[in-house]
VOBAZA-968263 format. One record per residue (C-alpha): residue number from 1; residue in one letter; x, y, z. Coordinates in nm, 3 decimals. Example, Ala and Ser with C-alpha at 12.3 -4.5 7.8 and 13.67 -1.06 7.14 Angstrom:
residues 2
LUMNU   resi   resn        c1        c2        c3
LUMNU      1      A     1.230    -0.450     0.780
LUMNU      2      S     1.367    -0.106     0.714
END
This chain:
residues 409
LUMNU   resi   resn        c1        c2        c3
LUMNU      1      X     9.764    10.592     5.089
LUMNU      2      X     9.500    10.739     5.278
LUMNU      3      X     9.587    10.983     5.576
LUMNU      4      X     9.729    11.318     5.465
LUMNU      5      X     9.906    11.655     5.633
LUMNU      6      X     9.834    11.972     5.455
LUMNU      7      X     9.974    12.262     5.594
LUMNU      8      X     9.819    12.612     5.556
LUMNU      9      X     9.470    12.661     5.581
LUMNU     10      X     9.473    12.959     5.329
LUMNU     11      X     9.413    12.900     4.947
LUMNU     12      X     9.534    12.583     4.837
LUMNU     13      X     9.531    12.403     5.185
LUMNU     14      X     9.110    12.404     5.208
LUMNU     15      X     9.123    12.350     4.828
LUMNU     16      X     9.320    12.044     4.824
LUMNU     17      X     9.132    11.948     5.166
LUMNU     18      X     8.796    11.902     4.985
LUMNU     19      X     8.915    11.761     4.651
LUMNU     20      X     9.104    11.486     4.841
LUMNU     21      X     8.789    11.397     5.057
LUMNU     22      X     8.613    11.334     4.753
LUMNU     23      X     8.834    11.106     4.640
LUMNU     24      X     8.811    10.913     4.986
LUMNU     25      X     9.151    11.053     5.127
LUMNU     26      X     9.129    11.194     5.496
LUMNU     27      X     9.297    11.519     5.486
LUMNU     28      X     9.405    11.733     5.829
LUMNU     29      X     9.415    12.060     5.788
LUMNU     30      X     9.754    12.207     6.059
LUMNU     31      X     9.746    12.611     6.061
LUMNU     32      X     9.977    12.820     6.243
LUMNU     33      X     9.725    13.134     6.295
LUMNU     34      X     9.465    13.089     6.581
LUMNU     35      X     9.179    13.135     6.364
LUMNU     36      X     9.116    13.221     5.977
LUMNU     37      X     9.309    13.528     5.878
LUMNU     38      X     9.088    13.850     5.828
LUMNU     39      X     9.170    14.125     5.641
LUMNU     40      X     9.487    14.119     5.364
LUMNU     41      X     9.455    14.284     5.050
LUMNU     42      X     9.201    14.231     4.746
LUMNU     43      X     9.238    13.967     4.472
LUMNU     44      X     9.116    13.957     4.121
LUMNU     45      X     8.975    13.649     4.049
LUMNU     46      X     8.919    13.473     3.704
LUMNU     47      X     9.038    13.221     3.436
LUMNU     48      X     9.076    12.831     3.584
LUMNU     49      X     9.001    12.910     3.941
LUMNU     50      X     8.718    13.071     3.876
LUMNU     51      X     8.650    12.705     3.700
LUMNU     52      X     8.741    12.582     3.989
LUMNU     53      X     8.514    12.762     4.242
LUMNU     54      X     8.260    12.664     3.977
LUMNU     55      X     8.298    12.298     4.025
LUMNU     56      X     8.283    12.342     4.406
LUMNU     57      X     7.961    12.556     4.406
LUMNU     58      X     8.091    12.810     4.509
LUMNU     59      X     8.036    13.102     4.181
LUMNU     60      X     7.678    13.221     4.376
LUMNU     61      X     7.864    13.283     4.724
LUMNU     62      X     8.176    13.433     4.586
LUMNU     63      X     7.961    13.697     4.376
LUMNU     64      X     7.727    13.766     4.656
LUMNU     65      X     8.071    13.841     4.852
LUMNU     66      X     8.281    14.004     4.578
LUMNU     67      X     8.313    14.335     4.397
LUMNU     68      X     8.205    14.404     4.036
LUMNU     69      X     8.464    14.714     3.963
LUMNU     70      X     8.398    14.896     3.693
LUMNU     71      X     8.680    15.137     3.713
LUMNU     72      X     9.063    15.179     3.728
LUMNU     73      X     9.189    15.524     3.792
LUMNU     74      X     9.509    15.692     3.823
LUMNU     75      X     9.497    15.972     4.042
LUMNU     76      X     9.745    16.285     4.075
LUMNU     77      X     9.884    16.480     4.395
LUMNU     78      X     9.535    16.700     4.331
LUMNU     79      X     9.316    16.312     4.298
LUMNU     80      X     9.215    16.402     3.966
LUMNU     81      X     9.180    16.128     3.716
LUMNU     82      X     9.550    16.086     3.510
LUMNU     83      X     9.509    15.769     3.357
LUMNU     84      X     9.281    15.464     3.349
LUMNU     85      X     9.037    15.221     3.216
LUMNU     86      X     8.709    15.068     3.294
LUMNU     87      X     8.699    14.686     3.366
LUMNU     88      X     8.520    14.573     3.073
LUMNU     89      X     8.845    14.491     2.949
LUMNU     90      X     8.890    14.216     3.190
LUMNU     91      X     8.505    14.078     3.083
LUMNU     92      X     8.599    14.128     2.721
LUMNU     93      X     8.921    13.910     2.822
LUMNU     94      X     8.791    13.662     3.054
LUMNU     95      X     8.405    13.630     2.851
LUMNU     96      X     8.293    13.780     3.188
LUMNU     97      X     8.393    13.516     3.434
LUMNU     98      X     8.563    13.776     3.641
LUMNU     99      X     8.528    13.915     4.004
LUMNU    100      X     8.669    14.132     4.288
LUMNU    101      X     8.765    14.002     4.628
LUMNU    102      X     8.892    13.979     4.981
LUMNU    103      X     9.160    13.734     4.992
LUMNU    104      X     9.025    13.637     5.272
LUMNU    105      X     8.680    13.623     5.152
LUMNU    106      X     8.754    13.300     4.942
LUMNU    107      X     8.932    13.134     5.174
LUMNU    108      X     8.665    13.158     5.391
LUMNU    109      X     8.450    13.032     5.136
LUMNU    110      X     8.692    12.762     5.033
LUMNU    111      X     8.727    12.651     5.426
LUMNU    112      X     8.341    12.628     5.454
LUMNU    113      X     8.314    12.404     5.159
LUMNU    114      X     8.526    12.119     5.285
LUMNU    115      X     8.310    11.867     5.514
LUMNU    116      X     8.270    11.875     5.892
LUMNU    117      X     8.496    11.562     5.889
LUMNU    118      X     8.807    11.723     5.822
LUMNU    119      X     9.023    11.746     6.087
LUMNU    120      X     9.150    12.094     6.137
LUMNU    121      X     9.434    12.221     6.388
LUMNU    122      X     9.458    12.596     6.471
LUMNU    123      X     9.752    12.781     6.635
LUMNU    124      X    10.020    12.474     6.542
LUMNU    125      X    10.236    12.463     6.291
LUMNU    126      X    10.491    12.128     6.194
LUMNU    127      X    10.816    12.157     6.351
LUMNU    128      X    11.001    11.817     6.215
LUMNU    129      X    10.969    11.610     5.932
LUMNU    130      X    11.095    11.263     5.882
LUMNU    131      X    11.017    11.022     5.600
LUMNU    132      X    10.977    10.663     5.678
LUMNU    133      X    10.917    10.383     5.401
LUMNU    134      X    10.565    10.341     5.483
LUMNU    135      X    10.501    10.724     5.598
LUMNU    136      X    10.590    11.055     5.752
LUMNU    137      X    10.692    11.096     6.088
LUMNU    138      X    10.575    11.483     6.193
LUMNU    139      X    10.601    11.656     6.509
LUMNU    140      X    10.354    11.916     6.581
LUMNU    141      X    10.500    12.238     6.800
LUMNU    142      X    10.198    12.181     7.055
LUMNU    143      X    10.018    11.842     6.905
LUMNU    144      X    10.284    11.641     6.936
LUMNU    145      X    10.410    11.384     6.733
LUMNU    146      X    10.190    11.197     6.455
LUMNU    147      X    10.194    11.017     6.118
LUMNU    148      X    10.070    11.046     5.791
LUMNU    149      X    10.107    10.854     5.469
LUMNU    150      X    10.169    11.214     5.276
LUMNU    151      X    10.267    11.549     5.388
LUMNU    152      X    10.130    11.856     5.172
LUMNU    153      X    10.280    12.193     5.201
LUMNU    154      X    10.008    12.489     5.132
LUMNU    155      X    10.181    12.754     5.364
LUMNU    156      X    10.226    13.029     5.160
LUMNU    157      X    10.591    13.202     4.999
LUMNU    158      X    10.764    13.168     5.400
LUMNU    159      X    10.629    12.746     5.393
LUMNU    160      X    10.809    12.571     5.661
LUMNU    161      X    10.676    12.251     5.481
LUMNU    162      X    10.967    12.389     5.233
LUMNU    163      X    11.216    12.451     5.456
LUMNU    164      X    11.224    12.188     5.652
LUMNU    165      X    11.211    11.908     5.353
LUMNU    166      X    11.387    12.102     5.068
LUMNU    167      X    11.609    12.337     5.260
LUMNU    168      X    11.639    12.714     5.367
LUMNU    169      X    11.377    12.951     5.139
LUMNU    170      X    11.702    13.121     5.000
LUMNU    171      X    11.788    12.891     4.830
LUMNU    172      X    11.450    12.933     4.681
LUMNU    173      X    11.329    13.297     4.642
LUMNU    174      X    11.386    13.552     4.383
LUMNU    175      X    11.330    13.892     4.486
LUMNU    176      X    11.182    14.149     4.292
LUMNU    177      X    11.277    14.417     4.472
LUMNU    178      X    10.949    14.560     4.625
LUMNU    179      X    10.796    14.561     4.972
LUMNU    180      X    10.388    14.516     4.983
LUMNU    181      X    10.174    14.610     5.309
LUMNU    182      X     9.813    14.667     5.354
LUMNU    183      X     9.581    14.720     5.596
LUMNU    184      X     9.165    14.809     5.622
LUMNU    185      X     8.994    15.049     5.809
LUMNU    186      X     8.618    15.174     5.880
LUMNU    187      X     8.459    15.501     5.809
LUMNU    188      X     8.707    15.678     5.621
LUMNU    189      X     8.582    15.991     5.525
LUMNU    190      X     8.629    15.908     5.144
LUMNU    191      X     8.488    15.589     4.898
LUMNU    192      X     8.478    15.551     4.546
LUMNU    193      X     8.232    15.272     4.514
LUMNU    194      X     8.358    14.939     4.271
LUMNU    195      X     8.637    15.185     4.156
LUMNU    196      X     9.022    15.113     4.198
LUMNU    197      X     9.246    15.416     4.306
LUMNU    198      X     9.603    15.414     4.260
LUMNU    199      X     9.804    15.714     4.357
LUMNU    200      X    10.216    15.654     4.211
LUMNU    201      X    10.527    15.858     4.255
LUMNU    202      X    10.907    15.731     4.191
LUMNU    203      X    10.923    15.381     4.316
LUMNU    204      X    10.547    15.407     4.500
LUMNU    205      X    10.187    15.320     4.493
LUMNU    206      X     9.907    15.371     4.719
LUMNU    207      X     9.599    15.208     4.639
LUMNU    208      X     9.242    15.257     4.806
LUMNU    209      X     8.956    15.063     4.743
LUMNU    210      X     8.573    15.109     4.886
LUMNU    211      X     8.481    14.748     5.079
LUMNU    212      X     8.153    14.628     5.240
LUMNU    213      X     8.032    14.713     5.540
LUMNU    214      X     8.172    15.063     5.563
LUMNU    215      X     8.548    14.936     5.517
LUMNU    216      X     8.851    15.095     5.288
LUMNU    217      X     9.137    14.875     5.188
LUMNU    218      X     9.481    15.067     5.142
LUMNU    219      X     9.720    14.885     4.979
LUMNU    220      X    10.104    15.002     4.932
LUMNU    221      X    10.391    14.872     4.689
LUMNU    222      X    10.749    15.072     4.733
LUMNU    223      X    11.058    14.992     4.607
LUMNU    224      X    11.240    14.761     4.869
LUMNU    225      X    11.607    14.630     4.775
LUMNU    226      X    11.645    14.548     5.094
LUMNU    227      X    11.403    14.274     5.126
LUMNU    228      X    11.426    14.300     5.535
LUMNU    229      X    11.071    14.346     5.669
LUMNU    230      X    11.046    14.436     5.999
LUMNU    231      X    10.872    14.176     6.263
LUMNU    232      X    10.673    14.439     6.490
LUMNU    233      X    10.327    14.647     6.405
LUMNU    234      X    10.485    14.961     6.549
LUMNU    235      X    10.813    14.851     6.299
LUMNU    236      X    10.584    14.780     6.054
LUMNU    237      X    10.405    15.138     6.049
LUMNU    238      X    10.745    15.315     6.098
LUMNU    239      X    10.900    15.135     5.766
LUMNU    240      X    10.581    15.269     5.578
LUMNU    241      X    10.565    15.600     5.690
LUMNU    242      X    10.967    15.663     5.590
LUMNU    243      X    10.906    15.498     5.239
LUMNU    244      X    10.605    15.744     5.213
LUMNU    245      X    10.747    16.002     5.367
LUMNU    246      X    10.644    16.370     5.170
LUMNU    247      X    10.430    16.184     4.937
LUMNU    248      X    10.106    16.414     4.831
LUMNU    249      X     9.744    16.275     4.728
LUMNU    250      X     9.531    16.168     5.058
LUMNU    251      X     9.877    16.065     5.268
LUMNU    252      X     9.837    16.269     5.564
LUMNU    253      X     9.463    16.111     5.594
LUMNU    254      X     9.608    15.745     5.502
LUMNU    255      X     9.902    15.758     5.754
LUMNU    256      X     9.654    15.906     6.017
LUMNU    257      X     9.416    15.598     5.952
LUMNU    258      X     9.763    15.376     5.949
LUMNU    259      X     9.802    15.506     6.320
LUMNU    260      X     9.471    15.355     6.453
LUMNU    261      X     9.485    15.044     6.241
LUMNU    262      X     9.590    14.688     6.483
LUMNU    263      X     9.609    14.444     6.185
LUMNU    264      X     9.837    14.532     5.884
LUMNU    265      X     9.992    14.268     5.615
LUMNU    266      X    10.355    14.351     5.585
LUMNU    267      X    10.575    14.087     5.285
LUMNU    268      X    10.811    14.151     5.047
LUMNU    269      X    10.741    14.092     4.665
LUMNU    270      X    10.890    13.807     4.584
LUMNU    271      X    10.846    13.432     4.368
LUMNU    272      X    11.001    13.119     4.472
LUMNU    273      X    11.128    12.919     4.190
LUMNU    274      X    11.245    12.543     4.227
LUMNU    275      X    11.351    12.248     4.012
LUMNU    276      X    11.104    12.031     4.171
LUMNU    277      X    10.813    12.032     4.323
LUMNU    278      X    10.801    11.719     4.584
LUMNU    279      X    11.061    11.519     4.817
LUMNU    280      X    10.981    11.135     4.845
LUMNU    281      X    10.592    11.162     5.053
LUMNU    282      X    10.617    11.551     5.076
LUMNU    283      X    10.495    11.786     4.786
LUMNU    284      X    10.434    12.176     4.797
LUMNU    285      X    10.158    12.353     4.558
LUMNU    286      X    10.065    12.684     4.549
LUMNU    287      X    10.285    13.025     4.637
LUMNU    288      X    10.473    12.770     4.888
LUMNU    289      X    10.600    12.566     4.553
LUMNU    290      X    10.595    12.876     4.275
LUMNU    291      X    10.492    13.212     4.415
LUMNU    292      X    10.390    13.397     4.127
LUMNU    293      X    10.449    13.711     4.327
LUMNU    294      X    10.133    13.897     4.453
LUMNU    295      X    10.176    14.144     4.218
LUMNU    296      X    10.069    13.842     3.978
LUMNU    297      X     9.678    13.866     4.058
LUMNU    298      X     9.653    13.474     3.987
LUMNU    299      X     9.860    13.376     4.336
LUMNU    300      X     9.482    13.227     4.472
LUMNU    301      X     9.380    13.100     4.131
LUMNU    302      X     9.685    12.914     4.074
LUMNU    303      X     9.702    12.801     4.434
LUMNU    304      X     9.343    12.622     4.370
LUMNU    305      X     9.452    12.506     4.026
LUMNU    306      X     9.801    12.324     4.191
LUMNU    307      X     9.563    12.167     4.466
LUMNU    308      X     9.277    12.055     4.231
LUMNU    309      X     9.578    11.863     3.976
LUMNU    310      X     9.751    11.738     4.285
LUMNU    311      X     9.422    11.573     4.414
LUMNU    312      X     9.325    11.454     4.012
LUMNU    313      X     9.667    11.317     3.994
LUMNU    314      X     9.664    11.099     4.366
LUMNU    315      X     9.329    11.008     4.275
LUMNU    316      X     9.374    10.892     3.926
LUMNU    317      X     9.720    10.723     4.044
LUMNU    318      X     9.558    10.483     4.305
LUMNU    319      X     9.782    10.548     4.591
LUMNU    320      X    10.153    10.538     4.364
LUMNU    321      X    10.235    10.898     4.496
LUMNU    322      X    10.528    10.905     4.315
LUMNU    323      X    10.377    10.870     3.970
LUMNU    324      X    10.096    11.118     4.115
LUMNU    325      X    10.375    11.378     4.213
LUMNU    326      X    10.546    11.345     3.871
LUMNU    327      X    10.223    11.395     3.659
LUMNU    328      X    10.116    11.677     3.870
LUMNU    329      X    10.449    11.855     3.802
LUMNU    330      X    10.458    11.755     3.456
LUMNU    331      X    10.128    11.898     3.396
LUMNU    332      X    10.183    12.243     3.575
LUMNU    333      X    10.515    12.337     3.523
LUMNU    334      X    10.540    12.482     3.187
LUMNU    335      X    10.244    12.699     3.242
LUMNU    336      X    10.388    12.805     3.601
LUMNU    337      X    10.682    12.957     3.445
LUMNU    338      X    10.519    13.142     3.182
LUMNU    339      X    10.332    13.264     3.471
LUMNU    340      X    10.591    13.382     3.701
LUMNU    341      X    10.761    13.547     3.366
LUMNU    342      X    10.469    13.779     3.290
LUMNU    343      X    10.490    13.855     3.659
LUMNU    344      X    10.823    13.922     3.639
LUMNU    345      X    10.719    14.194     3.353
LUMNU    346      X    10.442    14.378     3.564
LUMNU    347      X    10.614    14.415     3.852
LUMNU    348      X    10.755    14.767     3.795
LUMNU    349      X    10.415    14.849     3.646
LUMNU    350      X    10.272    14.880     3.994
LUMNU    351      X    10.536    15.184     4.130
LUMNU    352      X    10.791    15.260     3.822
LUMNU    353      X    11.102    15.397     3.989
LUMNU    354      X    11.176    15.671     3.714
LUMNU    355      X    10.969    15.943     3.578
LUMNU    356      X    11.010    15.788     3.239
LUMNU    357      X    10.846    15.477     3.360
LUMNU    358      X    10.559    15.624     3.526
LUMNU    359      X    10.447    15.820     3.198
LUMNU    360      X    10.492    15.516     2.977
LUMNU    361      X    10.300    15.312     3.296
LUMNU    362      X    10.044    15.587     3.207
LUMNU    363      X     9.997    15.572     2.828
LUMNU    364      X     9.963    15.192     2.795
LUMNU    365      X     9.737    15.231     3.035
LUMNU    366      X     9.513    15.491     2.891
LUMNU    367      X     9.601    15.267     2.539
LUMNU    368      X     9.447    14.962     2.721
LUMNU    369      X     9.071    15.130     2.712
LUMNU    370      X     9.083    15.104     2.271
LUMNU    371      X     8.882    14.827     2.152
LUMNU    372      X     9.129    14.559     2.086
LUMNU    373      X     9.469    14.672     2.255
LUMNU    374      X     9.420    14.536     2.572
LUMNU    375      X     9.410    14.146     2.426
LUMNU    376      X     9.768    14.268     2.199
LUMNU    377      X     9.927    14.444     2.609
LUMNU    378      X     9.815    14.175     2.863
LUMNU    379      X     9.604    13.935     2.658
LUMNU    380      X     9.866    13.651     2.698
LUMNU    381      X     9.943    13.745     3.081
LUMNU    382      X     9.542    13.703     3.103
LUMNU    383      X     9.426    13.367     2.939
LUMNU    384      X     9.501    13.046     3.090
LUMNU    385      X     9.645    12.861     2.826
LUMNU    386      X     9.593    12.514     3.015
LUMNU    387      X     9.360    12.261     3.004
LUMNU    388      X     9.187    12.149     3.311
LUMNU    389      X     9.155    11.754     3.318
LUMNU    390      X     8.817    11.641     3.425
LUMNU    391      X     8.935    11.365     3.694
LUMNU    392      X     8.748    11.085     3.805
LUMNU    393      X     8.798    10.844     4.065
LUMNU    394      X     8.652    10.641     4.296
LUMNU    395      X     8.491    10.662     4.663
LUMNU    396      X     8.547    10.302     4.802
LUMNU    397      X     8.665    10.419     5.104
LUMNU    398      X     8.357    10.692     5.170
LUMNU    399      X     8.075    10.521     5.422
LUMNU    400      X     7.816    10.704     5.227
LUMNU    401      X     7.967    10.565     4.963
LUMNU    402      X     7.818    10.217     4.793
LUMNU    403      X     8.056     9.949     4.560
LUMNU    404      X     7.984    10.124     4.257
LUMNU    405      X     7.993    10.491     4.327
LUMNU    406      X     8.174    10.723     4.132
LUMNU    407      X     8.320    11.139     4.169
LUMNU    408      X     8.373    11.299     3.921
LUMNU    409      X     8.624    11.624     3.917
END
């Protein structure tokens, strides 16, 4: 049990790429975009991942790349302050393991940290899947055909690893009736420096945040019950501009900017929920097995945490993939699901669809800057109540490897 697929070379798909290699598995890496992906939206970033990154060396990288905000603010129609917090709650909550940044940022970071040996495929994504007793027949949509003794799906809440193994993502995904888009721009004419704007009306949210380089993140959540995104750019930026439509704040500047931008995230808000986790040689991890919903803030944190376990567990299991599977699953589930229900809960947070909701959205937040109310409000949505096993296995199979040598992770 040696040669593995991963699919998705996002998160989880570099993540489980490098903790595999150390435990002597030869991981290729299959992603459907031409390149890295640039650009996205923002992440928060704490709890196990951030344990995680630690244990990859990665902590002095990811703070000289990320953002140390030190304020959340809800802004009116006039962009005076209505409600809001500084981010020593999050330090208080996290003991100050706790950073800002592009999505894309880490998984850079994350891609750069597995070793030049890995095989990577750009613009190619797996087309057919068929299990074998002794492995997994896959045909690539320009590679070809090829085998591996496990396939790995990492692709994200739309994984084809899931739809072609488990079945349709229907069957799968639970809607939670929001759409999500951002995009970034240069030299807009306004920053607020490691501060987080919001603006909110009825059932929407515009966010703005100040990035390196000269850059502004937007970021928009509307309600969506629809659930149909369009597939175009020029679709894309014509669904936005109706749900915005009238809306006050710095909207005529933001849909001007929208207008000249060429690269714009478009999803719905969504989780995927399923009753297991892996199909014979095929497993998922990450938002391809359990989307959280990126609402969640813990979608790239959990997606490390899924690929970490699932390397522990093939590691510690010797090549039995089955028994690895099963303990990986058995040791991630529970805390998944508590997960994706405290998602569930702050969903509406982001654009409350009544008036009523936005002013109570308001006063918990103003209520979360007392000492001590923000660990009663969020404190149990915030700690990772999990513990991380410390794996160890062995590198037999490593030339730089000797008889004896040991990893531990």
């Amino acid at each position: 049990m040696k040669t593995v697929l991963i699919s998705g070379a996002g998160i989880a798909g570099p993540t489980l790429a490098y903790w595999l290699e150390r435990a002597g598995y030869v991981p290729t890496l299959v992603e459907r975009a031409p390149a890295l992906r640039r650009g996205g939206y923002v992440i928060d970033f704490w709890g196990l991942g951030y344990d995680i990154a630690e244990r990859m060396g990665l902590l002095p990288a990811i703070d000289r790349t990320g953002y140390h905000v030190r304020d959340l603010r809800i802004v009116g129609d006039d962009g005076r302050r209505v409600a809001g917090f500084g981010t020593r709650v999050f330090d208080e909550l996290t003991g100050g393991r706790f950073i800002t940044l592009a999505r894309s940022d880490l998984s850079r970071l994350l891609y750069d940290r597995m070793s030049d040996s890995a095989e990577v495929v750009f613009d190619d994504e797996i087309v057919a899947l068929e299990e074998r007793a002794d492995h997994v027949g896959v045909r690539l949509l320009r590679g070809g055909e090829r085998r591996f003794d496990l396939v790995v799906g990492a692709d994200g809440l739309h994984s084809s690893v899931r739809r072609l193994a488990f079945g349709p993502q229907s069957a799968f995904e639970r809607r939670l009736g929001y759409g999500v888009a951002a995009f970034e721009i240069h030299d807009y004419d306004r920053r607020d420096e490691n501060t987080y704007l919001m603006y909110t009306e009825r059932g929407r949210m515009i966010g703005r945040f100040a990035l390196h380089g000269g850059r502004t993140l937007f970021l928009f959540i509307f309600a969506d019950d629809t659930g149909l995104g369009p597939a175009t750019l020029a679709d894309q930026k014509a669904t936005l501009r109706d749900a915005y439509r009238g809306a006050r704040w710095e909207w005529p500047q933001i849909a001007s900017a929208l207008d000249r931008c060429d690269d714009l995230y478009f999803d719905r808000v969504s989780q995927i929920k399923m009753d297991i986790w892996s199909k014979g040689r095929i497993a998922l991890i990450g938002d391809a097995a359990f989307c959280v919903s990126l609402v969640a803030g813990q979608g790239s944190a959990l997606a490390m945490i899924s690929a970490y376990v699932l390397a522990g567990e093939l590691a510690r299991a010797d090549g039995r993939y089955r028994d690895a599977f099963n303990a990986y699953e058995a040791r991630l589930r529970s805390y998944i699901e508590a997960k994706q229900r405290g998602a569930a809960r702050f969903a509406a947070a982001f654009a409350p669809r009544t008036s009523y909701g936005l002013w109570f959205r308001n006063q918990v937040i103003r209520a979360c800057s007392w000492p001590g109310a923000a660990r009663l409000m969020v404190g149990r949505d915030i700690t990772d109540r999990l513990d991380l096993p410390d794996y160890r296995c062995d590198r037999r199979d490593t030339a730089s490897a000797g008889p004896a040598a040991t990893s531990r992770f």
